[in-house]
Each structure stands twice: as C-alpha cells, then as structure tokens.
C-alpha positions as CSV (number, residue, x, y, z in Angstrom):
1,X,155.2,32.3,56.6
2,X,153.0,35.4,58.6
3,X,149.8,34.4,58.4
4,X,147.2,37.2,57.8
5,X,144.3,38.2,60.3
6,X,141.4,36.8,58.2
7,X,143.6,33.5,58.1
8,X,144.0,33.5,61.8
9,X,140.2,34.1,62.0
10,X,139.1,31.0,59.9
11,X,142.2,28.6,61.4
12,X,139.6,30.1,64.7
13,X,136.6,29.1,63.1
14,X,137.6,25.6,62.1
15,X,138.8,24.8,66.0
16,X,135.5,26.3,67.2
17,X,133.3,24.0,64.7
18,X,135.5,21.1,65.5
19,X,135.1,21.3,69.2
20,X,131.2,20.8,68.9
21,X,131.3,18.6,65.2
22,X,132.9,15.7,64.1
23,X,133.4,16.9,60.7
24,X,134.0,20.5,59.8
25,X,133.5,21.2,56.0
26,X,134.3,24.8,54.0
27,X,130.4,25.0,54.1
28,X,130.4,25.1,57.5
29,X,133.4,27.6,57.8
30,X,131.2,30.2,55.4
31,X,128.1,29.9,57.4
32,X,129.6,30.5,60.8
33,X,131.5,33.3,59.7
34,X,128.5,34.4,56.9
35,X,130.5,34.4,53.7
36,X,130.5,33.8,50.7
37,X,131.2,29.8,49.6
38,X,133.9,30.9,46.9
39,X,135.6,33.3,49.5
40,X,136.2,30.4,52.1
41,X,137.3,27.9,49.1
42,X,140.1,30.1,48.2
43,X,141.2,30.7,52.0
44,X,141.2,27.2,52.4
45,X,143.2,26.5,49.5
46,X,145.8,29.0,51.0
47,X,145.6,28.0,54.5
48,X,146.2,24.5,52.6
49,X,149.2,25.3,50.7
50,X,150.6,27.2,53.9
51,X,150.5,23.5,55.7
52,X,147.8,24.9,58.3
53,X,145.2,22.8,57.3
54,X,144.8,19.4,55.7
55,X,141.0,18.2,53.2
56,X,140.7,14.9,52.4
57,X,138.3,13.7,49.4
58,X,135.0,14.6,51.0
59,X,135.7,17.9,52.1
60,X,136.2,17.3,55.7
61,X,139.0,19.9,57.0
62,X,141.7,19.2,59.6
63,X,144.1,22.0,61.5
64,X,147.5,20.3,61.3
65,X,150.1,21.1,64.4
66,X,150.9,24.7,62.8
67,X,147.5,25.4,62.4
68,X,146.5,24.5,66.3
69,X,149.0,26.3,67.3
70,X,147.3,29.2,65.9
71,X,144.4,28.8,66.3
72,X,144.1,28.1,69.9
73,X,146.6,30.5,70.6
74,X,143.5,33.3,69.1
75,X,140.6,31.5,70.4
76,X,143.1,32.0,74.2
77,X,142.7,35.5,73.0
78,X,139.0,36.1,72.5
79,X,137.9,33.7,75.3
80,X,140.5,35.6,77.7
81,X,139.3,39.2,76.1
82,X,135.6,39.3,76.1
83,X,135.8,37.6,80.1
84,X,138.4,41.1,80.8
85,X,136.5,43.6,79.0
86,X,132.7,42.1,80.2
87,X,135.2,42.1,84.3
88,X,135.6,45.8,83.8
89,X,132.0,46.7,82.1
90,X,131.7,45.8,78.9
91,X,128.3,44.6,77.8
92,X,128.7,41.1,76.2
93,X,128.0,41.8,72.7
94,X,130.7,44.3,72.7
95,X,132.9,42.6,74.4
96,X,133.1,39.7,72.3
97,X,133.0,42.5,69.0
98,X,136.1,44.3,70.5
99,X,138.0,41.4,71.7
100,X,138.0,39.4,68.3
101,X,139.8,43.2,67.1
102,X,142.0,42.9,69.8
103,X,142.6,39.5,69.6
104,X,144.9,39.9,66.1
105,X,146.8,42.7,66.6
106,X,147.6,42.4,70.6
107,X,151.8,41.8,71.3
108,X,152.2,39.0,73.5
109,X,153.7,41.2,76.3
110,X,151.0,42.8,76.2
111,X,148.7,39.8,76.3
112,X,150.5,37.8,79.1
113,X,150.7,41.2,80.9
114,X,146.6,41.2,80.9
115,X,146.8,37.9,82.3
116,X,149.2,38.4,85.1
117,X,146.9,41.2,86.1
118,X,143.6,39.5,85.6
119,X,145.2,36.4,87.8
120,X,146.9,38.4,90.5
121,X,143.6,40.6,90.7
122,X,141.1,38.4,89.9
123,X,139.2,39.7,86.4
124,X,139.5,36.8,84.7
C-alpha cells in the first residue's frame, strides 16, 4: 500500500509528539498540525486500517514497525533538509517550510546524493 503525503506527514507528527510525550492522542495530532479533530479521526482510522498505527481504548496512538519506518525515514528528511538549505542561506523559517515540501516528493538518489555531498563537504 503507497501511502499518501498527508499520511506520511501525520505518521511525522505522531514520532515528533512521542519523542517529547508519553502518550500521543488524535487531539494532540490536530493541534500540532492545526486541524480540524474530525479530519485527524479519519486519518487515523486509515493510517489504522493500513497497519501504520495501532489505538488502544483510551485513545493513546502507537506507530507500529511499518509506520517507523516511515516516519523516521521523513522526519531524516526534514531534520537533514532544513540543516542543507539554512548551510547554503536559507533563513530558518523557510527552510523548515521548504524542506517539509521537499521532504515527500524527494527520490532517494536524490536524497542520499545530498548527503554524500553535505558529508564529504561538510553542510550538514
């Protein structure tokens, strides 16, 4: 199953929230992100069926393995991105605004390419 942008972008959210709280609710999800609470409901019942995420009976979400996998694999991206673009110039703000763009639709040639650069020339 290809998972869309905007479900790669809360599967994000959730390992974000979980790195700083213990529980991470769908509440949560919609005021990081500021949406709506019915919006992030139905994501989550998708991202549920899809096996990237596991709620038990008081709302508290989990990523399961398929879910990390994802979702670290974008927060890599934005982290990596908004250091590359702020290395070569970028104000902050727009750095992190581009690099969550970027961050979805970048190959991962292209990705690991940036790396290789950024490590052999130091932007990283």
């Amino acid at each position: 199953m290809h998972i869309q942008e905007s479900g790669e972008m809360y599967l994000e959210t959730i390992f974000v929230l979980s790195k700083d709280h213990s529980t991470v609710r769908s509440i949560d999800v919609a005021e990081h992100l500021g949406y709506s609470k019915p919006s992030v409901s139905r994501a989550m019942g998708i991202l549920k069926t899809g096996g990237y995420i596991t709620m038990d009976s008081h709302g508290a979400l989990e990523l399961t393995d398929a879910g990390m996998e994802i979702a670290a694999k974008i927060y890599e991206r934005h982290t990596f991105l908004t250091k590359f673009l702020m290395a070569i110039g970028v104000d902050e703000a727009t750095a992190a605004e581009d690099a969550c763009k970027i961050e979805h639709v970048i190959s991962d040639e292209a990705f690991g390419a940036m790396k290789r650069h950024a490590e052999k020339y130091g932007s990283k």
